[in-house]
N, C-alpha and C positions, 0 to 999 in steps of 0.2 A: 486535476492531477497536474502535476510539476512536472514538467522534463526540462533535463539541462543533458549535457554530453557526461554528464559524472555518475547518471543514472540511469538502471536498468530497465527496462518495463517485461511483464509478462501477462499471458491471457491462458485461459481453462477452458475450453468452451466443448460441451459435452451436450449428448442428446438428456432431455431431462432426466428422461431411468436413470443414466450413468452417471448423474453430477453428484460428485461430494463434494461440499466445503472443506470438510475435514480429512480426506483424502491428499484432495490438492494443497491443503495449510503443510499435510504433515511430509510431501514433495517436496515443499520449498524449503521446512527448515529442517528435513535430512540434509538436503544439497548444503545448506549452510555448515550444521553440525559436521560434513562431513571436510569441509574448509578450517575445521577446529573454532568456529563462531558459536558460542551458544545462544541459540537463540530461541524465545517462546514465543505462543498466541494471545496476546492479550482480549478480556470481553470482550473488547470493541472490534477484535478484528486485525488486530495491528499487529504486526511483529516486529518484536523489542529484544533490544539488546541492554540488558541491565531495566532501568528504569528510560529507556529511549526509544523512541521511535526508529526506526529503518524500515518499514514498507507500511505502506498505508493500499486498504483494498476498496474494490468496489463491484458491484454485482448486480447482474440484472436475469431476467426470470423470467421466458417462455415457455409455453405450453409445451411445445415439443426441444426445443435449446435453452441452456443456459451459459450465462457466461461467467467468469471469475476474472479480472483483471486485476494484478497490484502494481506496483515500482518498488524498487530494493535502489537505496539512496547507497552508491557507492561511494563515487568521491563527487559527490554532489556543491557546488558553492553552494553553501549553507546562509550566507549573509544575503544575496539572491535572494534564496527560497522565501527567507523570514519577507525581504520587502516585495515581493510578489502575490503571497499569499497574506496582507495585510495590506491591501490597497490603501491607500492615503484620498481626502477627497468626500464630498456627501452622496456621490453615487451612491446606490446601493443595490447590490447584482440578489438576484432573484433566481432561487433552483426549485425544482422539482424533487430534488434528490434529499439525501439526510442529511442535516446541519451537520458542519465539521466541527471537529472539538481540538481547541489549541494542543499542542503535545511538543515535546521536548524531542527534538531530533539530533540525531548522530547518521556519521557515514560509514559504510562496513572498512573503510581502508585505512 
């Protein structure tokens, strides 16, 4: 996950009974729509603006809690982001989590 000072973060965290993704997805882009932003859910999870990225999500899954975390890229440095999330170098970082997939980003400002 990226953070800079140009962008938001937010978390869901509900007892399991109570978690919706889809609840909490259609929270975040009322509050947008209601800013006059249109915004949608993409398959993946991602909420776009046009054909752009502006929040990327992530989530994890207990028996009795769950959580929903995404960022809403405001006015994010975007040149930043690209060489932060595109390390330079033969390291090679190792997740437990789901491959990320490149995306075209924008910021809501």
């Amino acid at each position: 996950v990226y953070h800079d000072p140009g962008n938001g973060n937010f978390t869901f965290l509900a007892p399991a009974a109570a978690y919706s993704e889809k609840r909490q997805f259609a929270l975040v882009i009322a509050a947008l729509r209601a800013l006059e932003i249109e915004a949608l859910l993409s398959e993946r999870n991602d909420i776009l603006i046009g054909n752009r990225k502006v929040s990327g999500n992530a989530f994890r899954y207990r028996r009795e809690k769950s959580y929903h975390h995404g960022t809403l890229l405001v006015a994010a440095d975007l040149d930043r982001l690209t060489r932060f999330l595109n390390p330079r170098g033969d390291g090679v970082v190792e997740s437990k989590g789901i491959a990320s997939v490149r995306s075209r980003v924008a910021n809501l400002a």
